[in-house]
C-alpha positions, 0 to 999 in steps of 0.5 A, spaced: 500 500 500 502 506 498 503 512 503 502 520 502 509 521 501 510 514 496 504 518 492 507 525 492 513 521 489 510 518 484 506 524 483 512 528 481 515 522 476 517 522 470 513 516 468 507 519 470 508 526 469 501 529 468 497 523 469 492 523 476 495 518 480 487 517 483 485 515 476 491 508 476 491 508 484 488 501 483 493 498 478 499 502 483 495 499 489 497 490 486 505 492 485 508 490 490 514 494 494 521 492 494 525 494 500 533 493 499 539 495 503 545 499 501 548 494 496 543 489 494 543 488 486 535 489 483 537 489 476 542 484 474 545 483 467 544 478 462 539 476 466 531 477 465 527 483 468 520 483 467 518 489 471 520 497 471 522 499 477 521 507 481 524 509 485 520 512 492 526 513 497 533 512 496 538 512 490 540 506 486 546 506 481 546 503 474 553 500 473 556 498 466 560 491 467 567 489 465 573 488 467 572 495 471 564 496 473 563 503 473 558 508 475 554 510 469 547 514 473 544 514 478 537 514 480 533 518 485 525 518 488 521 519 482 525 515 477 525 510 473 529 503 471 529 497 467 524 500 462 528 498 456 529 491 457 521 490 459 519 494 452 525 490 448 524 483 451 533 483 451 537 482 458 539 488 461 546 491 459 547 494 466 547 491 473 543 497 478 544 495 485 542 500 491 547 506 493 543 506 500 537 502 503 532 504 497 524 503 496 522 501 489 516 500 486 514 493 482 510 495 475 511 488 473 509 486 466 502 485 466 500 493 470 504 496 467 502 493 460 495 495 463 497 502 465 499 503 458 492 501 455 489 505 459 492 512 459 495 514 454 499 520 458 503 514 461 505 511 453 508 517 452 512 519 458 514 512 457 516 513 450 519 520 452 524 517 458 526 511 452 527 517 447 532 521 454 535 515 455 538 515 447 540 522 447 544 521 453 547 514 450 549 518 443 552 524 448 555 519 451 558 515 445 559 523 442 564 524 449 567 518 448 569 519 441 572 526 442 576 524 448 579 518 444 580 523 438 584 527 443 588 521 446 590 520 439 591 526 438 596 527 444 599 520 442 601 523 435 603 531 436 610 532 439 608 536 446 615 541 446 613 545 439 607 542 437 608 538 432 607 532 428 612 527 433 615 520 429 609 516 431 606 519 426 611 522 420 612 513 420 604 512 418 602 519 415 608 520 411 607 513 408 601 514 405 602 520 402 608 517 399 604 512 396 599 517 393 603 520 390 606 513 386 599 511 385 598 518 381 605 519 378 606 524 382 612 527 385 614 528 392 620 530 395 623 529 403 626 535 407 631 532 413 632 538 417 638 539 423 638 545 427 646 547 427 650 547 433 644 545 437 649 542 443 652 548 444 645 553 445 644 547 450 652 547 454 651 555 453 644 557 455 641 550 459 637 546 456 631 551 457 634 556 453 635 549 448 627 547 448 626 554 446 631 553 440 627 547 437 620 551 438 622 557 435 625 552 429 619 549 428 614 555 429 618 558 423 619 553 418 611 552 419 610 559 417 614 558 411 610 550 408 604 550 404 598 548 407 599 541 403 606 540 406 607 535 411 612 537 418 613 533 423 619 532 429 623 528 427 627 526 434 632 531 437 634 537 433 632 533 427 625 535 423 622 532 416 617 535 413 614 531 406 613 535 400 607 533 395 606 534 388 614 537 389 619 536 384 627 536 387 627 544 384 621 545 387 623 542 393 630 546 393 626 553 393 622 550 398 628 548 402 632 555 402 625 559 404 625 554 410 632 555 411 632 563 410 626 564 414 629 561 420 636 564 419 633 571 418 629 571 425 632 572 431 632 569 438 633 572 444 635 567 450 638 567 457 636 571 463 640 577 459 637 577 453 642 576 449 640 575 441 641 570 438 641 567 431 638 559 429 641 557 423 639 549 419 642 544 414 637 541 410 637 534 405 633 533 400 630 528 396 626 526 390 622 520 392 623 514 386 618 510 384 616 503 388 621 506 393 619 506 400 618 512 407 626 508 409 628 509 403 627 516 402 629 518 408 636 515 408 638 518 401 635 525 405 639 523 410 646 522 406 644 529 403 643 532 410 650 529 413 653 533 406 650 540 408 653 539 415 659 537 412 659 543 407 659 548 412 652 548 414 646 553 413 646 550 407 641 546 403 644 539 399 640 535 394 641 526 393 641 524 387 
């Protein structure tokens, strides 16, 4: 039997919301009330629910289950539970315990079903609660898909100068590589070394060295193309890919990367002492049916002869 304040409970719910409690007091009257201590499951997964559940007093916590069970919602008095499996015919996804001692109220299938036949206003606010459980469901997969995005997205960008990092370059320059083969279209690689990196290290410390790389790298992405690809290679060491660039096309590119970061200064250490940043770069013309290593190698070869060279200065690979 329900008291006054079970009535001004139910009153209030979503199930019955606009619906005179008078006018289905005779269904409410058969369902019985389960009492249950903090702790005790009402709703166990894989297992068969024939009943919809409403909360008089207490609270209830609805639990996905794995290998780490975590809270998903909780319910208060006037909500609902198990009215997706009771309308679908499906075991439940999520086991709901109680968080403290909680009354329930049992619409088991057959008064529920004769709520429904008799009061449209209860159809509907059924329909309602099951249409809020999608939109929280989407929102839910929406927030897990941005968090995954970010975490793939941290995962593949170098912290320091926010670049592309390696993990990255290995897969996305990979790609573009075979894009370009596939539509015999030329793409040219860029290894570049900041010169003398060491020595802004032993003479400033090693702030004064991460400030070095991200004025490098924040001065060569103003100098790329949208189209271009640049990522941290490790170290002092950076490789931007040049699609749909021949060796020529490329060298220009490289010598407007290399002047971009020799013209503009850097001040560095506690007395503001200007500083100028200079870079050697190699260059390399993918061949057909050559592979991401292949080419890097052969940039590499042209890097370490600019180095050799003199530095500050662009060498290309045969």
């Amino acid at each position: 039997m329900l008291n006054d304040a079970h009535r001004r409970i139910l009153e209030k719910s979503k199930l019955f919301r606009h619906i005179s409690i008078d006018s289905i007091e005779d269904v409410l009257a058969e369902c019985p009330v389960y009492q249950l201590a903090a702790g005790d499951i009402l709703i166990e997964p894989e297992q068969d629910n024939h009943a919809v559940y409403i909360v008089l007093d207490g609270g209830l916590s609805v639990q996905l289950v794995g290998r780490d069970a975590f809270e998903v919602s909780s319910l208060g008095p006037g909500e609902c539970v198990g009215e997706i499996s009771m309308v679908d015919g499906q075991r439940p996804s999520a086991r709901v315990r109680a968080s403290e001692p909680t009354s329930v109220l049992v619409l088991g299938h057959p008064a529920l079903w004769t709520l429904l036949n008799r009061s449209h206003g209860v159809a509907f606010n059924l329909l309602w609660i099951l249409s809020g459980r999608m939109r929280d469901h989407n929102k839910a997969l929406e927030k897990t898909r941005t968090r995954s995005l970010e975490f793939e997205h941290a995962a593949s960008v170098d912290v320091l100068t926010g670049l592309h990092n390696r993990r990255w370059l290995d897969d996305s320059f990979a790609r573009m590589l075979r894009r370009c083969a596939n539509d015999s279209r030329p793409a040219s690689l860029l290894m570049i070394d900041i010169d003398r990196f060491k020595t802004f290290n032993d003479t400033w410390g090693h702030l004064a060295g991460d400030a070095v790389l991200r004025h490098v790298a924040r001065q060569m992405s103003a100098h790329l193309r949208p189209t271009d690809l640049m990522a941290r290679y490790g170290g002092e060491e950076f490789s931007a890919l040049l699609p749909d660039t021949s060796r020529e096309e490329a060298l220009a590119i490289a010598e407007r990367l290399r002047n971009g970061v020799e013209w503009a200064s850097l001040t560095l250490g506690e007395n503001g002492e200007t500083v100028s940043v200079t870079i050697s770069l190699g260059l390399a013309e993918a061949h057909a049916g050559e592979t991401l290593e292949e080419v890097v190698g052969r940039a590499d070869e042209a890097l370490y002869r600019a180095k050799e060279n003199g530095r500050n200065r662009a060498e290309t690979a045969a």
